[in-house]
VOGU-3710 file (C-alpha; in Angstrom, 3 decimals, decimal comma):
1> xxxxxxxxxx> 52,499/95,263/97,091  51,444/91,380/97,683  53,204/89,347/100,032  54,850/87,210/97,349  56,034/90,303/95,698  58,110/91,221/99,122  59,165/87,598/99,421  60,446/87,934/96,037  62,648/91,159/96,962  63,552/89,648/100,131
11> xxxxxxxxxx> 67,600/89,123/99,743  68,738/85,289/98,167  71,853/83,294/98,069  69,927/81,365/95,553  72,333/80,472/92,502  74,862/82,536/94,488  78,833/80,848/94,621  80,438/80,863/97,753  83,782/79,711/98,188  84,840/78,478/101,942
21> xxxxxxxxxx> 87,811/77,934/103,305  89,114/75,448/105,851  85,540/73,772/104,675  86,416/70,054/105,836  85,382/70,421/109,424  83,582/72,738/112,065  82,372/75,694/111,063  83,903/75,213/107,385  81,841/72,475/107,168  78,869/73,698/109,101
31> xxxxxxxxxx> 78,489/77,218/106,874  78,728/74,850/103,678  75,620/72,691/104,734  73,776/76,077/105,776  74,566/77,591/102,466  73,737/75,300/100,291  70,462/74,811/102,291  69,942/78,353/101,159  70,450/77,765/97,746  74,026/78,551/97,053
41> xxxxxxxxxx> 76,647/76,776/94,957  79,678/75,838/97,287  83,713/75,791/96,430  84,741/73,785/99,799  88,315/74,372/99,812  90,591/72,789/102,197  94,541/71,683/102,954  93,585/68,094/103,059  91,233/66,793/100,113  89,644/63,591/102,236
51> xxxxxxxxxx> 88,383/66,141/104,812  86,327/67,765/101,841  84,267/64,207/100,907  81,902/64,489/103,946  81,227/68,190/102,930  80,474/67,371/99,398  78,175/65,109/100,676  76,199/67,353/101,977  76,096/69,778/100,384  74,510/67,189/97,491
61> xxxxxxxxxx> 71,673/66,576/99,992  70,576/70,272/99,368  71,006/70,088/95,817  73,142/72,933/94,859  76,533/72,556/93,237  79,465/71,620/95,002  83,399/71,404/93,355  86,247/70,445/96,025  89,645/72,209/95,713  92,818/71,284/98,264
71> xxxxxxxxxx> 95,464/74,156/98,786  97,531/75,854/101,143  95,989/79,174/101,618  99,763/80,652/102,534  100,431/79,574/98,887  100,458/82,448/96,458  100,059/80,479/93,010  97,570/77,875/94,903  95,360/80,874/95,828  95,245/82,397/92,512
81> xxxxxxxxxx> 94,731/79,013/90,853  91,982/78,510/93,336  90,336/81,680/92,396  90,483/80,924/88,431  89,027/77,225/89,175  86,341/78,693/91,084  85,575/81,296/88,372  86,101/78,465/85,259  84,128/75,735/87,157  81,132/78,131/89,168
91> xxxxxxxxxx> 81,159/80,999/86,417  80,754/83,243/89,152  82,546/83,910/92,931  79,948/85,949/94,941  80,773/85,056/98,518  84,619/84,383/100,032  84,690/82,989/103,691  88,166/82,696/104,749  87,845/80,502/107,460  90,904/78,134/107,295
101> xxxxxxxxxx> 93,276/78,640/110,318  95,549/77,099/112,476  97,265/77,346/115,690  100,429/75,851/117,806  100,078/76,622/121,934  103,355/77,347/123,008  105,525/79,766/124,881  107,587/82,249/122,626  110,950/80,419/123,856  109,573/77,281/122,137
111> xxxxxxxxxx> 107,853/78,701/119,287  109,879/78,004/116,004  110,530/80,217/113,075  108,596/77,668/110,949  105,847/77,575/113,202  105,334/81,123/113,404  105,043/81,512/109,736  102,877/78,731/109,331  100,547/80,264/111,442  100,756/83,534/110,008
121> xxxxxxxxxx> 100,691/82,292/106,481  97,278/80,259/107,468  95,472/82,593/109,783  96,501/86,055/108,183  98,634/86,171/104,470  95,665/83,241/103,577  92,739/85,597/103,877  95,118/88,876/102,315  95,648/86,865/98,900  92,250/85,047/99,060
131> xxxxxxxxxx> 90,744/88,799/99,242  93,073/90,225/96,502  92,193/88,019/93,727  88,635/87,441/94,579  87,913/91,567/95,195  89,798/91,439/91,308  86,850/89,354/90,589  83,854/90,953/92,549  84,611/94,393/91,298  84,403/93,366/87,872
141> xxxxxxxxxx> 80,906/91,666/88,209  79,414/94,589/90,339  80,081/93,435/93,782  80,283/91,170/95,944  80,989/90,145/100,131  83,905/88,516/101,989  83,815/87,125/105,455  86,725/86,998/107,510  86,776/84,995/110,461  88,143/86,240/113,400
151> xxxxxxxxxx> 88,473/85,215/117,101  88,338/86,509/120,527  92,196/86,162/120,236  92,099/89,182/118,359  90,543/91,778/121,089  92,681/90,200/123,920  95,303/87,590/124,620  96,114/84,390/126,491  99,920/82,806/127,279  101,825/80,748/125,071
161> xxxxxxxxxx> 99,570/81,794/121,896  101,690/84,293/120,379  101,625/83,743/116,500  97,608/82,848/117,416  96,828/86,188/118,810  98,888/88,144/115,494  97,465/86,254/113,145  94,062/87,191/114,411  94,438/90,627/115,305  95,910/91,352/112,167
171> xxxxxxxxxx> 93,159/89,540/110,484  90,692/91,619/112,175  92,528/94,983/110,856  92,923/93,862/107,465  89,307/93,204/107,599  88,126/96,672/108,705  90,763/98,165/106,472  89,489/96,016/103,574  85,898/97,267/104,503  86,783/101,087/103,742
181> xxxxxxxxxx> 88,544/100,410/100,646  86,173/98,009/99,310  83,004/99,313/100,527  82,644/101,972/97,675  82,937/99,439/95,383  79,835/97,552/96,714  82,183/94,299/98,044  80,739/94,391/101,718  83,577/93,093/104,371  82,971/91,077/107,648
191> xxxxxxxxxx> 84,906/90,303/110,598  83,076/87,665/112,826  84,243/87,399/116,268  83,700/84,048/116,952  84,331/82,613/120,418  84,948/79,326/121,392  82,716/76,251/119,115  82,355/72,436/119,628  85,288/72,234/116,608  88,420/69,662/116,019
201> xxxxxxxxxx> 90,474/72,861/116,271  89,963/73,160/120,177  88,822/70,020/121,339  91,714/68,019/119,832  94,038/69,922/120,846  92,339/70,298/124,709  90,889/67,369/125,491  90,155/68,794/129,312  88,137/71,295/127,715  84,370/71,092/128,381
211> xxxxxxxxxx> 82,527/71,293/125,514  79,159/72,196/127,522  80,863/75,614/127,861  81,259/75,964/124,055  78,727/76,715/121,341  78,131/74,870/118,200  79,547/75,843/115,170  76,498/75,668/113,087  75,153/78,753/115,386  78,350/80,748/114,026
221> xxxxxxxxxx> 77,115/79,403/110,751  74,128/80,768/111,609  74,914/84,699/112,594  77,023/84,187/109,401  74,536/83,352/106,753  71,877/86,136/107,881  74,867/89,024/107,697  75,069/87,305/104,082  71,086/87,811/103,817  71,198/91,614/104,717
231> xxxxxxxxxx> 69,851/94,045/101,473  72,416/95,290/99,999  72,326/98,617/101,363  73,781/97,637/104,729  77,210/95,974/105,736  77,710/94,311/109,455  81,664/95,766/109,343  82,373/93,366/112,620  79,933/90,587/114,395  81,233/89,199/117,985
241> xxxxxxxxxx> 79,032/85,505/118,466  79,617/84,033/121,785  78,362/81,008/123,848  76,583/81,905/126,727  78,994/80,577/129,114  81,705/82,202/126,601  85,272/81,892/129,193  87,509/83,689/127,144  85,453/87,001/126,744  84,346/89,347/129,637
//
Protein backbone atom coordinates (compact mmCIF):
# COMPACT_ATOMS: atom_id res chain seq x y z
CA UNK A 1 0.00 0.00 0.00
CA UNK A 2 1.46 3.59 -1.22
CA UNK A 3 1.48 6.40 0.99
CA UNK A 4 -1.25 8.25 -0.92
CA UNK A 5 -3.36 5.22 -0.71
CA UNK A 6 -3.19 5.50 3.39
CA UNK A 7 -3.65 9.25 3.12
CA UNK A 8 -6.64 8.51 1.19
CA UNK A 9 -8.14 6.11 4.03
CA UNK A 10 -6.99 8.40 6.59
CA UNK A 11 -10.50 9.70 8.26
CA UNK A 12 -12.08 13.29 6.48
CA UNK A 13 -14.56 15.85 7.45
CA UNK A 14 -14.27 16.75 3.86
CA UNK A 15 -17.92 17.50 2.43
CA UNK A 16 -19.01 16.49 5.95
CA UNK A 17 -22.09 19.00 7.65
CA UNK A 18 -21.64 19.98 11.00
CA UNK A 19 -24.06 21.90 12.77
CA UNK A 20 -22.73 24.08 15.96
CA UNK A 21 -24.36 25.53 18.45
CA UNK A 22 -23.83 28.71 20.44
CA UNK A 23 -21.44 29.28 17.13
CA UNK A 24 -21.26 33.26 17.43
CA UNK A 25 -18.41 33.42 19.86
CA UNK A 26 -15.59 31.37 21.70
CA UNK A 27 -15.35 28.07 21.13
CA UNK A 28 -18.66 28.11 18.86
CA UNK A 29 -16.91 30.23 16.80
CA UNK A 30 -13.45 28.81 17.14
CA UNK A 31 -14.63 24.91 16.19
CA UNK A 32 -16.48 26.56 13.07
CA UNK A 33 -13.18 28.16 11.65
CA UNK A 34 -11.30 24.74 12.50
CA UNK A 35 -13.93 22.79 10.72
CA UNK A 36 -14.32 24.34 7.87
CA UNK A 37 -10.47 24.51 7.61
CA UNK A 38 -10.92 20.78 7.47
CA UNK A 39 -13.22 20.75 4.84
CA UNK A 40 -16.61 20.64 6.39
CA UNK A 41 -19.83 22.47 5.58
CA UNK A 42 -20.94 24.51 8.76
CA UNK A 43 -24.74 25.26 10.18
CA UNK A 44 -23.55 28.09 12.82
CA UNK A 45 -26.52 28.32 14.89
CA UNK A 46 -26.93 30.82 17.52
CA UNK A 47 -29.68 32.89 19.88
CA UNK A 48 -28.60 36.13 18.41
CA UNK A 49 -28.24 36.25 14.44
CA UNK A 50 -25.52 39.39 14.36
CA UNK A 51 -23.20 37.21 16.50
CA UNK A 52 -23.30 34.60 13.53
CA UNK A 53 -21.89 37.35 10.65
CA UNK A 54 -18.25 37.19 11.92
CA UNK A 55 -18.52 33.31 11.84
CA UNK A 56 -19.84 33.20 8.38
CA UNK A 57 -17.08 35.11 7.53
CA UNK A 58 -14.87 32.81 8.19
CA UNK A 59 -15.84 30.15 7.57
CA UNK A 60 -16.00 31.67 3.67
CA UNK A 61 -12.22 32.15 3.99
CA UNK A 62 -11.91 28.26 4.00
CA UNK A 63 -14.26 27.80 1.34
CA UNK A 64 -16.75 25.35 2.53
CA UNK A 65 -20.43 26.12 2.91
CA UNK A 66 -21.78 28.02 5.58
CA UNK A 67 -25.93 28.74 6.27
CA UNK A 68 -26.70 30.83 9.62
CA UNK A 69 -29.78 29.83 11.68
CA UNK A 70 -30.89 31.93 15.11
CA UNK A 71 -32.96 29.88 17.76
CA UNK A 72 -33.44 29.19 21.23
CA UNK A 73 -32.12 25.79 21.77
CA UNK A 74 -34.80 25.39 24.92
CA UNK A 75 -37.34 25.82 22.04
CA UNK A 76 -38.93 22.58 20.96
CA UNK A 77 -40.42 23.66 17.42
CA UNK A 78 -37.13 25.99 16.86
CA UNK A 79 -34.99 22.84 17.31
CA UNK A 80 -36.87 20.68 15.05
CA UNK A 81 -37.16 23.45 12.47
CA UNK A 82 -33.47 23.84 12.85
CA UNK A 83 -32.86 20.26 12.17
CA UNK A 84 -35.17 20.20 8.86
CA UNK A 85 -33.31 23.56 7.60
CA UNK A 86 -30.12 21.97 8.14
CA UNK A 87 -31.19 18.76 6.34
CA UNK A 88 -33.20 20.93 3.30
CA UNK A 89 -30.32 23.50 2.98
CA UNK A 90 -26.88 20.97 3.71
CA UNK A 91 -28.65 17.67 2.37
CA UNK A 92 -26.92 16.01 5.00
CA UNK A 93 -26.30 16.54 9.15
CA UNK A 94 -23.16 14.44 9.99
CA UNK A 95 -21.76 16.21 13.02
CA UNK A 96 -24.02 18.01 16.05
CA UNK A 97 -21.91 20.11 18.60
CA UNK A 98 -24.15 21.36 21.19
CA UNK A 99 -22.21 23.94 22.54
CA UNK A 100 -24.66 26.84 23.32
CA UNK A 101 -24.93 27.50 27.13
CA UNK A 102 -25.48 29.91 29.60
CA UNK A 103 -25.09 30.71 33.14
CA UNK A 104 -26.39 33.26 36.06
CA UNK A 105 -23.82 33.30 39.40
CA UNK A 106 -25.96 33.55 42.19
CA UNK A 107 -26.84 32.10 45.53
CA UNK A 108 -29.98 29.72 45.54
CA UNK A 109 -31.92 32.45 47.76
CA UNK A 110 -31.55 34.79 44.74
CA UNK A 111 -31.85 32.47 41.98
CA UNK A 112 -35.32 32.90 40.22
CA UNK A 113 -37.66 30.33 38.87
CA UNK A 114 -37.11 31.90 35.41
CA UNK A 115 -33.57 31.85 35.74
CA UNK A 116 -33.26 28.40 36.67
CA UNK A 117 -35.13 27.21 33.70
CA UNK A 118 -33.39 29.31 31.42
CA UNK A 119 -30.38 27.77 32.33
CA UNK A 120 -31.58 24.40 32.25
CA UNK A 121 -33.44 24.84 29.04
CA UNK A 122 -29.94 26.24 27.44
CA UNK A 123 -27.30 24.10 29.02
CA UNK A 124 -29.28 20.69 29.30
CA UNK A 125 -33.15 20.28 27.49
CA UNK A 126 -31.02 22.24 24.36
CA UNK A 127 -28.60 19.42 23.75
CA UNK A 128 -31.65 16.49 24.71
CA UNK A 129 -33.89 17.82 21.67
CA UNK A 130 -30.88 18.84 19.48
CA UNK A 131 -29.79 14.97 19.93
CA UNK A 132 -33.35 13.56 19.39
CA UNK A 133 -34.05 14.90 16.06
CA UNK A 134 -30.61 14.84 14.70
CA UNK A 135 -29.94 10.88 16.03
CA UNK A 136 -33.68 10.61 13.88
CA UNK A 137 -31.52 11.81 11.14
CA UNK A 138 -28.06 10.03 11.60
CA UNK A 139 -29.61 6.66 12.00
CA UNK A 140 -31.31 6.89 8.86
CA UNK A 141 -28.13 7.81 6.79
CA UNK A 142 -25.90 5.14 8.56
CA UNK A 143 -24.42 7.09 11.33
CA UNK A 144 -23.22 9.74 12.50
CA UNK A 145 -21.36 11.74 15.91
CA UNK A 146 -22.60 14.31 18.45
CA UNK A 147 -20.47 16.33 20.76
CA UNK A 148 -21.69 17.51 23.90
CA UNK A 149 -19.93 20.04 25.69
CA UNK A 150 -19.48 19.76 29.12
CA UNK A 151 -17.59 21.57 31.95
CA UNK A 152 -15.62 21.01 35.00
CA UNK A 153 -18.93 22.13 36.69
CA UNK A 154 -20.12 18.84 36.02
CA UNK A 155 -17.47 16.59 38.15
CA UNK A 156 -17.52 19.14 41.07
CA UNK A 157 -19.10 22.35 42.24
CA UNK A 158 -18.50 25.96 43.23
CA UNK A 159 -21.08 28.47 45.39
CA UNK A 160 -23.76 30.39 44.03
CA UNK A 161 -23.77 28.25 40.61
CA UNK A 162 -26.53 26.02 41.25
CA UNK A 163 -28.64 25.73 37.96
CA UNK A 164 -24.76 25.89 36.31
CA UNK A 165 -23.55 22.82 37.99
CA UNK A 166 -27.25 20.72 37.00
CA UNK A 167 -27.28 21.73 33.82
CA UNK A 168 -23.83 20.35 33.32
CA UNK A 169 -23.86 17.34 35.24
CA UNK A 170 -26.90 16.33 33.72
CA UNK A 171 -25.47 17.11 30.40
CA UNK A 172 -22.62 14.93 31.06
CA UNK A 173 -25.10 11.85 31.96
CA UNK A 174 -27.27 12.31 29.13
CA UNK A 175 -24.18 12.18 27.14
CA UNK A 176 -22.81 8.84 28.42
CA UNK A 177 -26.34 7.53 28.46
CA UNK A 178 -26.79 8.71 24.85
CA UNK A 179 -23.39 6.92 24.07
CA UNK A 180 -24.81 3.31 25.05
CA UNK A 181 -27.96 3.70 23.30
CA UNK A 182 -26.61 5.20 20.28
CA UNK A 183 -23.40 3.51 19.97
CA UNK A 184 -24.89 0.31 18.28
CA UNK A 185 -26.26 2.32 15.87
CA UNK A 186 -22.83 3.72 14.74
CA UNK A 187 -23.80 7.61 16.09
CA UNK A 188 -20.54 7.96 18.29
CA UNK A 189 -21.28 10.36 21.52
CA UNK A 190 -18.80 12.83 23.23
CA UNK A 191 -18.67 14.60 26.37
CA UNK A 192 -15.73 17.17 26.42
CA UNK A 193 -14.72 18.39 29.70
CA UNK A 194 -13.67 21.61 28.98
CA UNK A 195 -12.13 23.83 31.66
CA UNK A 196 -11.87 27.30 31.80
CA UNK A 197 -11.12 29.28 27.91
CA UNK A 198 -10.28 32.94 27.01
CA UNK A 199 -14.39 33.15 26.08
CA UNK A 200 -17.12 36.17 26.50
CA UNK A 201 -18.88 33.62 28.72
CA UNK A 202 -16.27 34.03 31.66
CA UNK A 203 -14.47 37.01 31.07
CA UNK A 204 -17.56 39.24 30.80
CA UNK A 205 -19.03 38.15 33.39
CA UNK A 206 -15.47 38.21 35.69
CA UNK A 207 -13.64 40.85 34.69
CA UNK A 208 -10.97 40.12 37.78
CA UNK A 209 -10.38 36.96 36.17
CA UNK A 210 -6.90 36.47 34.66
CA UNK A 211 -7.02 35.28 31.46
CA UNK A 212 -3.17 34.10 31.56
CA UNK A 213 -4.61 31.28 33.73
CA UNK A 214 -7.11 30.25 31.00
CA UNK A 215 -6.61 28.42 27.72
CA UNK A 216 -7.78 29.40 24.36
CA UNK A 217 -10.72 28.16 22.97
CA UNK A 218 -9.38 27.23 19.65
CA UNK A 219 -7.18 24.47 21.68
CA UNK A 220 -10.71 22.99 22.86
CA UNK A 221 -11.46 23.32 19.21
CA UNK A 222 -8.61 21.54 18.72
CA UNK A 223 -8.95 18.17 21.07
CA UNK A 224 -12.46 18.46 19.48
CA UNK A 225 -11.86 18.17 15.81
CA UNK A 226 -9.22 15.16 16.13
CA UNK A 227 -11.97 13.03 18.40
CA UNK A 228 -14.07 13.96 15.12
CA UNK A 229 -10.98 12.56 12.96
CA UNK A 230 -10.81 9.14 14.85
CA UNK A 231 -11.70 5.86 12.27
CA UNK A 232 -14.73 4.93 12.80
CA UNK A 233 -14.10 2.02 14.82
CA UNK A 234 -13.33 3.96 17.99
CA UNK A 235 -15.47 6.51 20.11
CA UNK A 236 -13.67 8.97 22.85
CA UNK A 237 -17.08 8.42 25.27
CA UNK A 238 -15.65 11.54 27.55
CA UNK A 239 -12.45 14.02 26.87
CA UNK A 240 -11.40 16.37 30.02
CA UNK A 241 -9.07 19.51 28.16
CA UNK A 242 -7.58 21.73 30.69
CA UNK A 243 -5.18 24.76 30.79
CA UNK A 244 -2.15 24.11 32.42
CA UNK A 245 -2.69 26.40 35.20
CA UNK A 246 -6.45 24.92 35.10
CA UNK A 247 -7.89 26.53 38.95
CA UNK A 248 -11.01 24.88 39.02
CA UNK A 249 -9.77 21.19 38.59
CA UNK A 250 -7.38 19.31 41.00
Amino acid sequence: MTSMQTQQQQPSLQGQTVLITGAGSGLGLALASMLAEAGADIVATDIAAHKLEETCARVRQHGTRVHPIAFDVSEPVAVRRAIDETLDTMGRLDVLVNNAGTDITVPIHELGEQDWLRVIGTNLSGPFLLSKHAAAHMRGAGGGHIVNVASTAAKRAWPNAAAYHASKWGLLGLSHALHAELRPQNIRVTAVIAGGMRTPFLLDRFPDLDPAVLQDPANVAAAIRSVLLLPPSTVVAELTVLPMQETSWP
